[in-house]
Each structure stands twice: as structure tokens, then as C-alpha cells.
C-alpha angles and dihedrals in degrees: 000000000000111000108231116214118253092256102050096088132057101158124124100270082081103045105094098125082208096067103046113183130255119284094230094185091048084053101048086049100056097040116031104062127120109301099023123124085221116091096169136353114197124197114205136185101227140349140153099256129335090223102057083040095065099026085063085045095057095042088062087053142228090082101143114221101269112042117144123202124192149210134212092177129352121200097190091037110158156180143203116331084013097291109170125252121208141184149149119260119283086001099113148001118281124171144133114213117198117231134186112185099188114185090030112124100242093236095067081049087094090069088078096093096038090051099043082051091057097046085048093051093041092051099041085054092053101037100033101031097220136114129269151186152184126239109194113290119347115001132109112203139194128188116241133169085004078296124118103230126173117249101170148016144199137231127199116181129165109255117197114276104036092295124137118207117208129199133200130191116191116186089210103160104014110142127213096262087057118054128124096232126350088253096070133084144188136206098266097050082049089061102252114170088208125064105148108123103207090070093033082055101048088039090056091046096046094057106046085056087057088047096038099042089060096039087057087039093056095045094263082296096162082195094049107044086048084247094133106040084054092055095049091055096048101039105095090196097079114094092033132106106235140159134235121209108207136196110282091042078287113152137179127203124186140116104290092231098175149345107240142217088283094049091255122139121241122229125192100208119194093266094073086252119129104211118186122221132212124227082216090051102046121082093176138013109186132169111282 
């Protein structure tokens, strides 16, 4: 699907007063400046997904590191193993930034996620003022009702030339009545005093260059650029039993004790053995 520009469209669908548009000048302004990991950043009305958007772009080529496309509305959002990701227009953040960590070993390449999870949580805490969590490995989570609900996710797909494009989707206003499932959540329903997207959205970028600027600078050391002690305090999986369903109606259960060196969770399974599982392995973790 062809994006349309954030002006093209002035019918009703986007007349909820509650929800007012980005202000794509505002963001240009903030976030693309010398020295900053972001080159453009493009708001459009509507589109299928960000990600395939600006994996088909690099693959074109000419597509510079840092580039942020975003989405008004997307009509094919999605998640892990292609779920699919719904919500209403102007009701969230939803946007795919393009990253090329040359010089990165390629099998640090998997802490994107992980790291993208903890500069969203950390951004939405300052900007929004509201808690938040991780659940392994992709999953941002609120509390609300006394109850932990996701209110985001996170995409990582390979891009052409050794490019990687991440994408983000943020339930900012969605209110009860619309949610996908009753299991999800949003950062209104979680309480949050802020709602406003345009400094959700700078916060969140903003902090993802500072992530990802000291992850490439340590090698992609998870250890040694503090990566992973930041993912630990914020995952609310560890210290839970849970169970992975694997691929072959294969599960694990077990305490997830610790996120290693690789970014896989570590499970301590009843047998006394500690099993490692793969964010590319797992279909479902679910509570035990």
C-alpha cells in the first residue's frame, strides 16, 4: 500500500478533537539536527505497515541509517510471527525507524528489540509519567485496573544492506470500548497525565539514539554498555514461572531466572536444569 501524506486527507474519520495530528514540521525540527542518529523523519496519514514500508525502501536503496517513518493509521500493522496489530486513527504511536549497526558483530544484532523496548519504556516514563514494564521479549506493558496489560510491541526485521528496520506500536488514547482484545491497554487507561503524542514521540526517539549510540559504541556488549542491566530491571517476566510454547506443540515451563549474554530468556525448569529460550524459537510465553 501507497503511504498518503499527512495532509491528503481532511474527511471525518479524522475529526475526533481529542486526537489532533502530528505536528510533522515540529518533529523534524526536534529531532533531525547535526549529530543526531535521525536523517528524516515522515509523517503520513495512512499506510499498510511502517516496517514493510521502509524494508522495501532500503532495499531500493539510498535510504541513510536513521530515517523514521510514521503512521498516522495503519491498516496491515503487525507484530511478531505476522499478528496482527490494530487501532483506531491518531490513537497511538506507530512508527518503523531504519538502523545499520556497522561494525556490530551480527550476533549481538538480536538486542535490538530488547534495547528499543527499554528506550520506549524509559521515554514513555519520562514523557508520559506513567509505569512501565517489559515483558520478554517484545512487549511494552501498563498497569491498569491493578491489572499488567500491553500497551505496545516491537518489530525487528533485516532490511538490504545490512540494515535492520524497527517498528514500534504505542496504544496512547484507546479508549476501553476499543480495544483489540480486553487484555490490552493503552496509556490513558494506565492513568497517564500526558497524552499528547508529539512529546511521547520525541521522548521515545530520543531516547533510542541515546540506547542505541552506547550499545554500537560498546560493540553491541549488552554488559558493557549497561544494556542489559537496564533490561533485567525493567522485564517483568523474570522471577515468574512461565511457559514457552515452542514450535512442534513443544513447551517449556520453568522460573525465568535471567536474560543472558544472547538476549534469551532463561528458564529453571523443575528438573534443575536452566534452558535458554530464543525470542526467534518461542510462539507464546504465557504465565505458568
Amino acid at each position: 500500500m501507497t503511504p498518503r501524506d499527512a495532509s491528503d486527507d481532511n474527511s471525518s474519520r479524522w475529526s475526533d478533537l481529542d486526537r489532533p495530528p502530528l505536528n510533522a514540521t515540529a518533529l523534524r525540527r526536534g529531532l533531525v539536527r547535526e549529530g543526531s542518529l535521525w536523517s528524516e523523519v515522515e509523517v503520513v496519514q495512512r499506510t499498510g505497515s511502517t516496517n514493510s514500508d521502509l524494508v522495501a525502501r532500503a532495499a531500493g536503496g539510498g535510504l541513510a541509517e536513521g530515517a523514521v517513518l510514521v503512521a498516522e493509521e495503519q491498516s496491515a500493522g503487525r507484530g511478531r510471527l505476522d499478528r496482527q496489530w490494530t487501532a483506531p486513527p491518531r490513537s497511538g504511536l506507530f512508527f518503523s525507524v531504519l538502523l545499520r549497526p556497522a561494525g556490530v558483530p551480527l550476533a549481538r544484532w538480536g538486542w535490538l528489540p530488547l534495547l528499543t523496548g527499554v528506550a520506549v519504556a524509559t521515554g514513555l516514563a519520562r514523557a508520559a509519567d506513567v509505569d512501565t514494564t517489559l515483558k520478554w521479549p517484545n512487549d511494552v506493558l501498563v498497569t491498569v485496573d491493578g491489572e499488567e496489560r500491553k500497551a505496545g510491541g516491537i518489530l525487528a526485521e533485516r532490511a538490504a544492506d545490512e540494515a535492520v528496520v524497527v517498528g514500534v506500536g504505542i496504544n496512547v488514547t484507546l479508549r476501553k470500548e476499543e480495544l483489540p482484545v480486553p487484555q490490552a491497554g493503552s496509556l490513558a487507561l494506565a492513568g497517564a497525565p500526558s497524552t499528547d503524542r508529539d512529546p511521547l514521540l520525541r521522548a521515545v526517539l530520543r531516547s533510542l539514539e541515546d540506547w542505541y549510540g552506547r550499545w554500537r559504541a560498546a560493540d553491541g556488549d549488552p554488559v558493557a554498555s549497561g544494556l542489559l542491566e537496564a533490561y533485567a530491571e525493567n522485564c517483568a517476566t523474570l522471577g515468574r514461572m512461565v511457559r514457552a510454547e515452542l514450535p512442534g506443540d513443544r513447551s517449556v515451563v520453568g522460573e525465568a531466572v535471567a536474560v543472558d549474554g544472547d538476549g534469551r530468556l532463561v528458564l529453571a525448569t523443575e528438573k534443575g536444569v536452566q534452558e535458554p529460550v530464543g525470542a526467534g524459537d518461542i510462539v507464546h510465553l504465557r504465565p505458568a
